[in-house]
N, C-alpha and C positions, 0 to 999 in steps of 0.2 A: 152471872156466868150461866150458859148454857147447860145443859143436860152432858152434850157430846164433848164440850172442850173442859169440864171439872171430870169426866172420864178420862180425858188425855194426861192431864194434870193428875191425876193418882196414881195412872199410871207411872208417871215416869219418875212420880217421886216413889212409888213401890220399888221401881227396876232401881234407882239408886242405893235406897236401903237395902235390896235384898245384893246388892253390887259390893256395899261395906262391910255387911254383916258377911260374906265370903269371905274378903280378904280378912276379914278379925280373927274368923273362926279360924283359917289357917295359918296365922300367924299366932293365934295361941296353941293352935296344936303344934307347932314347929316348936315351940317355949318350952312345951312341958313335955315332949315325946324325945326331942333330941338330946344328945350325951351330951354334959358339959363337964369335960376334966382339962381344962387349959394345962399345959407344961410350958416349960423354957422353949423347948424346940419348937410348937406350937403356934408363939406368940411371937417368934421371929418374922421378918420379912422372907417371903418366900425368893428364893433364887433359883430355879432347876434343882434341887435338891443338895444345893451348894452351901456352905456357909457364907454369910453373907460379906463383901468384899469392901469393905470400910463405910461410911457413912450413909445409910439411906437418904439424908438430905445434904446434898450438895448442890452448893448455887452456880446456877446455871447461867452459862454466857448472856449477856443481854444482847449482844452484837448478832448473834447466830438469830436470836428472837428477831432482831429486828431487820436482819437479810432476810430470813425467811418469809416474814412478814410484807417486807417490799417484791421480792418474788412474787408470791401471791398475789398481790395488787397487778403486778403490772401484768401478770400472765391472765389473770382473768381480763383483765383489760383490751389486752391485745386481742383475747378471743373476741369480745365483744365486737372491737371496732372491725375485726371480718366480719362478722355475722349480718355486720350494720350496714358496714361497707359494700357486701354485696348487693342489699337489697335496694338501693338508691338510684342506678340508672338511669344521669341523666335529670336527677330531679335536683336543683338548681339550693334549696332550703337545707334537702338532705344532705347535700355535697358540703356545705357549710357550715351546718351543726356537726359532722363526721370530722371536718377539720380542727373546728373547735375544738372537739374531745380529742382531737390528736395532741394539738398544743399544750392542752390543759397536760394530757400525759408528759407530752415535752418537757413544760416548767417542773412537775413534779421529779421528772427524773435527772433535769440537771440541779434541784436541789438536793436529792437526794446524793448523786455528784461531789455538791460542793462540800455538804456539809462529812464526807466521807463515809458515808453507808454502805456505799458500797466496796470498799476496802476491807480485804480481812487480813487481820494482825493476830499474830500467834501470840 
């Protein structure tokens, strides 16, 4: 190793060291300078300053998860194929890859369709 690149090299292992030993140092001063008296009210889940309103875990619709999920998909999707769509003009490769990913979206959403995804049931 050169002269100039075992300088760069100590360098940057310095800057890392002196990068951990920061955060040590202030997360051991946070350890020993801050208050620890936990209580009951403390150690609840915060609400707005409410008591808290039955179960913090409660399971959550998978249905919702997975409209939302399809939403997303197809919303980013659709931006796309404008963005894609504008730019083709006429170019004969573009216009057929742009339709492809239309279909491909097609098939995806009348599976989504069949298999009832898109359906919400109370």
């Amino acid at each position: 190793m050169s002269g100039a690149s075992s300088q760069t090299v100590l360098f940057i292992f310095g800057a890392v060291l002196a990068a951990a030993s920061f955060v040590g140092l202030v997360f051991g001063a946070n350890k020993l300078l801050a208050p620890h008296n936990p209580t009951t009210e403390k150690l609840e889940p915060y609400e707005c300053g409410m008591p808290p309103a039955g179960d913090p875990h409660v399971r959550f619709p998978m249905r919702y998860a997975a409209f939302a999920v399809l939403f997303v998909i197809f919303d980013v999707e659709s931006v796309l194929l404008f963005a894609v769509a504008s730019r083709v003009r006429g170019d004969l490769g573009g216009a057929v890859a742009v339709l492809a990913f239309a279909a491909f979206l097609a098939v995806g959403l009348v599976y989504a369709w069949k298999t009832g995804a898109l359906e919400w049931r109370s």
